[in-house]
C-alpha positions, 0 to 999 in steps of 0.5 A, a space after each residue: 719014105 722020102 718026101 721030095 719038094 721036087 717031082 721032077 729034075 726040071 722043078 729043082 732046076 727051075 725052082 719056081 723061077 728062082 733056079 737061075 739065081 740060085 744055081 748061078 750062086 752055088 756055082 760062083 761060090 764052088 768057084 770061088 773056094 775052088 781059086 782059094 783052094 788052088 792059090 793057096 796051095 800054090 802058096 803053100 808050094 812056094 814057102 816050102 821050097 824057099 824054106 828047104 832051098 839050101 843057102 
């Protein structure tokens, strides 16, 4: 039904000794859009409060 490039966790975690650079990539890349994320929400935040401060 599937057919997996990997037999085991340990090969798609290795990759041929390629794992290293790949998952240190997906992991820089998730923590990046996650900052992005979090900073504009902050963003977002503040221009709402300084929009319904009462003047």
């Amino acid at each position: 039904m599937f057919n997996f490039a990997f037999n085991s966790l340990y090969e798609a975690l290795y990759m041929n000794g390629h794992g290293l650079y790949v998952w240190s990539v997906v992991i820089l890349v998730f923590i990046s859009l996650l900052g992005f994320f979090i900073g504009y929400t902050v963003k977002i935040k503040k221009i709402k409060d300084k929009l319904n401060e009462p003047n």
